[in-house]
N, C-alpha and C positions, 0 to 999 in steps of 0.2 A: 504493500500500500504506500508505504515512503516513498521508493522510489518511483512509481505513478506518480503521484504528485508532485514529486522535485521533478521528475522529467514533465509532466505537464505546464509546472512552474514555469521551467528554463525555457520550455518553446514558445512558449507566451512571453514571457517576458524578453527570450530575443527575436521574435517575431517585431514585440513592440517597439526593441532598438534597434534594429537593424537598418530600419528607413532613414530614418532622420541623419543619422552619418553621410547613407548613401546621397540622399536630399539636398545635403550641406557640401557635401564633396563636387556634386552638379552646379548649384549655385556657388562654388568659390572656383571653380572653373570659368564658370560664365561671369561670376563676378569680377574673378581675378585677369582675366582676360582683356573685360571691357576697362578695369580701373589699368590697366597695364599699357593698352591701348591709349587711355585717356590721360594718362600724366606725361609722357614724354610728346602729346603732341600741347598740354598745359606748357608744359617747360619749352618748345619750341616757340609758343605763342608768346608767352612771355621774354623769350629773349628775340623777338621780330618786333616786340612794342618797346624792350630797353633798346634795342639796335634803332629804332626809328624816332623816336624819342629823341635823342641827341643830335641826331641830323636835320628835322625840326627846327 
């Protein structure tokens, strides 16, 4: 009966974790991706507005 139960426990309980890592893994992919994408064209922009700025 124990072990029914710790093994019903653990499937359920990692059924229930299982997602959200995989979830979080997805979106920090896509997240990391687009912020990865979007800083170095930040830091371009900002150095074409310091670059133009002083010629101005």
């Amino acid at each position: 009966m124990d072990d029914e139960i710790t093994n019903f426990l653990l499937s359920r309980y990692l059924r229930a974790v299982r997602p959200p890592p995989q979830n979080s893994a997805k979106a920090k992919k896509l997240g990391g991706g687009s912020t990865a994408r979007k800083s170095p064209i930040r830091s371009t922009n900002n150095e074409w507005r310091m670059k133009k700025t002083p010629t101005h």
